[in-house]
N, C-alpha and C positions, 0 to 999 in steps of 0.2 A: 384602387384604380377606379376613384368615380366617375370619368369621365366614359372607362370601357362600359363600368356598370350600367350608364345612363343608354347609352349605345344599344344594350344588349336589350333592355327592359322597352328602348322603345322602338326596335326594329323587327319586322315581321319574322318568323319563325324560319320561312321559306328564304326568305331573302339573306337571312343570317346564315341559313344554310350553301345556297350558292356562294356568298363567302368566303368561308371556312373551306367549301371544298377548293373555291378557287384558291384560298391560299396554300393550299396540301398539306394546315399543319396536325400534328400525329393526336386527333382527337380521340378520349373512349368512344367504342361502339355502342354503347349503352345510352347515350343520350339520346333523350326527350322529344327529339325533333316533333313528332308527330301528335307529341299534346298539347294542352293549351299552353297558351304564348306564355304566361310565365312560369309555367312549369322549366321551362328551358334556361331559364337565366342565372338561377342559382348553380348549379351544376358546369353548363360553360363557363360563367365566371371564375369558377374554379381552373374548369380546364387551363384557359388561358394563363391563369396563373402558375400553373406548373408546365408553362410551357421556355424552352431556354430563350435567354436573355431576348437573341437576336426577335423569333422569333415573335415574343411578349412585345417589345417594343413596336414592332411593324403594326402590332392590332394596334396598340395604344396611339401611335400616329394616324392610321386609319381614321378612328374612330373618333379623333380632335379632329379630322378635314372634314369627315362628313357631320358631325354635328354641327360643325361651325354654321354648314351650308342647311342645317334643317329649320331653320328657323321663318318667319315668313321674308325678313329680306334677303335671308338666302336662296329661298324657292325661287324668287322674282329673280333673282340673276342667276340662277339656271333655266329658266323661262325666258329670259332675256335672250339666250344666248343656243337653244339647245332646237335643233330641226327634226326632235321626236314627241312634239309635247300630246299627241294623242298616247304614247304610249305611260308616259308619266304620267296621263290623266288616270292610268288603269288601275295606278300600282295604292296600298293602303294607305300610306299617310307619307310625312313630308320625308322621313328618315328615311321608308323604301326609296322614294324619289332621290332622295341627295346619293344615297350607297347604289342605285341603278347607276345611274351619270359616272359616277366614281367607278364602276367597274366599267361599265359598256361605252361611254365617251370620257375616257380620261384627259384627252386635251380640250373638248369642252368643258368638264368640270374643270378644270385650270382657267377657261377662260371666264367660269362664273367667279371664280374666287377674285381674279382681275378684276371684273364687272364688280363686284363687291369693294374692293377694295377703294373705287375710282368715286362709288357711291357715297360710302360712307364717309369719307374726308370732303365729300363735297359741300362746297359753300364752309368750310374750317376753315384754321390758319393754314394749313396748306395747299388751300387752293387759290386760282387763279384763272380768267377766262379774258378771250383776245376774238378777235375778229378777224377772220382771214377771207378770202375769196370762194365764195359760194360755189356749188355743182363741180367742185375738181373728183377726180380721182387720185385713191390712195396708192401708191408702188408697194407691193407687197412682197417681190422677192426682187431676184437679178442686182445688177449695178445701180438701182438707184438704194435698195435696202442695205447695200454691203456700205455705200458711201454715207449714210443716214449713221450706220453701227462705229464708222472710222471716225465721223465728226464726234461721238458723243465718247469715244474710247480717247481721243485727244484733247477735246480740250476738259475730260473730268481724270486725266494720264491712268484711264483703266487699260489692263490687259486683256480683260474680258466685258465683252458684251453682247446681250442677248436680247433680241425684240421678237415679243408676240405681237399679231396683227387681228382683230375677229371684228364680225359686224355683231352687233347687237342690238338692240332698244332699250327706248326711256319712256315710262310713260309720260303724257302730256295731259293736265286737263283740260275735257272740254275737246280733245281730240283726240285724231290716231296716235298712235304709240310714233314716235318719234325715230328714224332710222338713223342707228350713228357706225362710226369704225373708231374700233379702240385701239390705242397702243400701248403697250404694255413693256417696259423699258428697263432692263434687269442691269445691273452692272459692278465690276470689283469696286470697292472701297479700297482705303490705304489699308496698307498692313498694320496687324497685332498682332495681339496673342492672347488668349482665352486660357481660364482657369479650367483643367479634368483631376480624374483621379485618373491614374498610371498602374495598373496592380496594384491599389489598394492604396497609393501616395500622390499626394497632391502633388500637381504640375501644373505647367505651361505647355502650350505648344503654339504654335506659328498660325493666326486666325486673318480670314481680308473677307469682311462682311460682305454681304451681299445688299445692294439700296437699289430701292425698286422708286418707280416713277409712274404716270398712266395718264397719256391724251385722249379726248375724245374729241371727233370731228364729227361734225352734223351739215354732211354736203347742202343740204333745203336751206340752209342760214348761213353758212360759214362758219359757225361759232365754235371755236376750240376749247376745250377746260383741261386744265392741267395740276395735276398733285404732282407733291415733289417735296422733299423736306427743307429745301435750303433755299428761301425768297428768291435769290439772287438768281440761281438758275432758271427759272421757270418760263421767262421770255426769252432766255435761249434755247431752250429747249423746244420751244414754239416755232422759234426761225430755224434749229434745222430742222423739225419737221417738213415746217413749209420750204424749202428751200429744194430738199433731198426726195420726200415724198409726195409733195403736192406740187413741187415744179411751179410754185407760187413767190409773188412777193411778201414779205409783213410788212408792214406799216406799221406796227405797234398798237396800231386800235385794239383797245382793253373794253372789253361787256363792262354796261354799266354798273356801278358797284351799288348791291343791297346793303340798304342801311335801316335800322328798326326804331323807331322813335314812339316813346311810351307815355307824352305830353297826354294824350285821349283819356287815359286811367287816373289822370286827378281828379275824377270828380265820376261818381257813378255812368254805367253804361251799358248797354242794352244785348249789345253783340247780336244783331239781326242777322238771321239764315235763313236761308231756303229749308220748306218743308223736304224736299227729295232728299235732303243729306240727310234725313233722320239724327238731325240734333235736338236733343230733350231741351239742355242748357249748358251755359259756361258760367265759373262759375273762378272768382280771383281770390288765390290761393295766400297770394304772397304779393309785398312791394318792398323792395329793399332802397331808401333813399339817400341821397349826398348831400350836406349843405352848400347851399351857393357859396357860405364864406369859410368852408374848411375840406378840401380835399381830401383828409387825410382820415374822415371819419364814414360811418355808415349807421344808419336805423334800420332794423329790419322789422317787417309789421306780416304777422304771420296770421291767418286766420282757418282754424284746421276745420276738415268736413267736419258737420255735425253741427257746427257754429247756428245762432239762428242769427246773426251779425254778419253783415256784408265785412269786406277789408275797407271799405272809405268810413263807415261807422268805428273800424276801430282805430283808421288811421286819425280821425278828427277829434276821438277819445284822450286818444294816447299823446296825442300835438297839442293839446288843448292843457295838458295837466302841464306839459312844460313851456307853457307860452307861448306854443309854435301853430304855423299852420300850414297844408301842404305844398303852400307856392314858396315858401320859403327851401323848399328840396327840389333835387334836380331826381326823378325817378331813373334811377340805372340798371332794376332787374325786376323781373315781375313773374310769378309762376303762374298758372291757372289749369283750368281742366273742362274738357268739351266733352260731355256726354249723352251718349246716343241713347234713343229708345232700344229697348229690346227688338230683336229682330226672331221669324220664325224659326225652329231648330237649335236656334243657339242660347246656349243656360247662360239668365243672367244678361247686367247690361254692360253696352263694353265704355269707356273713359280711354281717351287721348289727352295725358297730360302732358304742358308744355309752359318751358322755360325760356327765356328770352333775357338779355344782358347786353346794354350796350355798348357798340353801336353795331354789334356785326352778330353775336353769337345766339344762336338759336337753338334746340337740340331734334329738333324737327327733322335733322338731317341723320341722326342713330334710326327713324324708325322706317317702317315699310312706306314704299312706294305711293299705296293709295295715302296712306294717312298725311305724307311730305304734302300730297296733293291737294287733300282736303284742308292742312292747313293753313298752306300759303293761298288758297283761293280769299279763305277768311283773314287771315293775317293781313292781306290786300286791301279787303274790304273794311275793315275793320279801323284803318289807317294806323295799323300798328308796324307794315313795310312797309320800303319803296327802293327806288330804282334811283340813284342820283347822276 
């Protein structure tokens, strides 16, 4: 059970105990509680483990939700989302804060897991962003929410569907945090059936997935974004929002679409920052090229930390032995890595490394909040995005 194991090892002693007691399962009395913090982990671990099936499984679920949420971009979307944040300022680290939420606001931690989920696909292939009418209000219950659940129950022929609604934020750089309303859009899939074991024999039984979806509306712009797995749906989904809860028109105005263009990196470059962001250096890890006259091929030009060689020193190295030069390739991925000075308190220096593929892909959108921030302000500037 490494995942409980990880749980237990990194969740305070005290807080592992309100737990356990709130779950009322049949612990020894002889545990640890009251020694050092990992005194208690071997021993619970145990317990857990000789506990019946039911009960073992509910920790091991637990204990997948609140880790997920411990990480820094999970903090930021229960921060996003959560109207006790003096109290989470109180508690020891991120695990107390994620397993707080999860017991004492369980339908906010639901809605950071939303907020997580809305984040992380954001700016992927499953996102998408539209323009609607600014300063509306959202319908959050009564006849406009029931008629919102009936369009999306018809035309995707589910029998069930379920809409969360929460306000939140996004950070912005350069400004306040951004006020949005999310929605969060649960609904049946077509039927299956899923492989169990049955008393010890494999089977089947009768399964209707459950697919999730998640808008965000930002009344100050209008601006709507939308995940969703299936392209097709996702400006429908846009028009019954607007239609049932904004009591708006669409027009189909689509945000301008980010595109990344890596022309700048043929030839050495400097990547200029502001002193305030505490950037040491950058420093290009990687360029994976295409030939203009063969699509169907790739060079990949690697140059690992340590190197005392730039990546244009090995790319003009490496092109040169076979005749080639860099304008002869169309650049289609490029890795590199932003590193900060040390800061006080904290051991060591920290590195943001990031990957870019065109024309859309970036992974800037896996990591926490400030860092998305920091690096599309550079990415910007850098003329390595844009807006078309």
């Amino acid at each position: 059970m490494p995942t409980v194991a990880q749980f237990l090892r990194s969740t305070p002693p005290a807080a592992l105990r309100g737990y356990f007691d709130a779950l009322q399962a049949p612990l020894p009395p002889e545990l640890p509680w009251d020694g050092p913090g990992h005194a208690i982990v071997a021993p619970l671990l145990q317990a857990v483990n000789d506990l019946d099936d039911l009960s073992r499984d509910k920790v091991l679920n637990d204990a997948d939700r609140v880790g997920a949420m411990a990480d820094e971009a999970g903090e930021a979307a229960l921060y996003s989302v959560t109207s006790s944040r003096a109290v989470l300022d109180m508690l020891e680290n991120s695990h107390a804060r994620a397993l707080w939420m999860f017991q004492h606001d369980p339908a906010g931690f639901s809605h950071a897991e939303e907020v997580r989920y809305a984040d992380d696909k954001r700016f992927g292939r499953l996102w998408e962003g539209f323009v609607l009418q600014p300063e509306c209000s959202v319908a959050r219950e009564g006849t406009a929410l029931q008629e919102f659940q009936k369009a999306i129950a018809e035309r995707f022929e589910s029998r069930h569907v379920h809409v969360e609604i929460c306000d939140r934020a996004r950070p912005v750089l350069g400004s306040e945090d951004a006020s949005l309303v999310q929605v969060a859009i649960y609904r049946e899939g077509r039927a299956g059936d899923i492989r169990e074991f049955v008393d010890g024999r494999l089977d089947r039984r009768p399964w209707r997935p459950v697919i999730e979806a998640a808008l965000t509306y930002e009344p100050d712009t209008g601006t709507v974004e939308v995940v969703a797995p299936v392209a097709e749906t996702r400006e429908e989904l846009v028009r019954m929002f607007a239609s049932h809860l904004l009591g708006s028109l669409f027009l189909g105005d689509r945000l301008r679409v980010r595109q990344y263009s890596l022309e700048r990196l043929r030839e050495p470059f400097s990547f200029p920052h502001d002193p305030e962001d505490g950037i040491e250096g950058v420093r290009v890890n990687l360029l994976r090229l295409m030939p203009y006259d063969s699509q169907g091929e790739r060079i990949t030009l690697e140059c690992r930390r340590g190197s005392d060689r730039s990546i244009w020193q090995v790319a003009e190295e490496r092109l040169r032995d076979q005749g080639q030069r860099i304008e002869n390739y169309l650049i289609v991925q490029t890795q590199f890595t932003i590193s900060f000075r040390a800061t006080p308190g904290r051991r060591g220096k920290r590195t943001l490394p990031v990957r870019i593929s065109m024309p859309k892909g970036c992974d800037l959108k896996d990591r926490t909040d400030r860092e998305r921030l920091i690096g599309e302000k550079y990415l910007r500037r850098w003329g390595l995005l844009r807006d078309l």
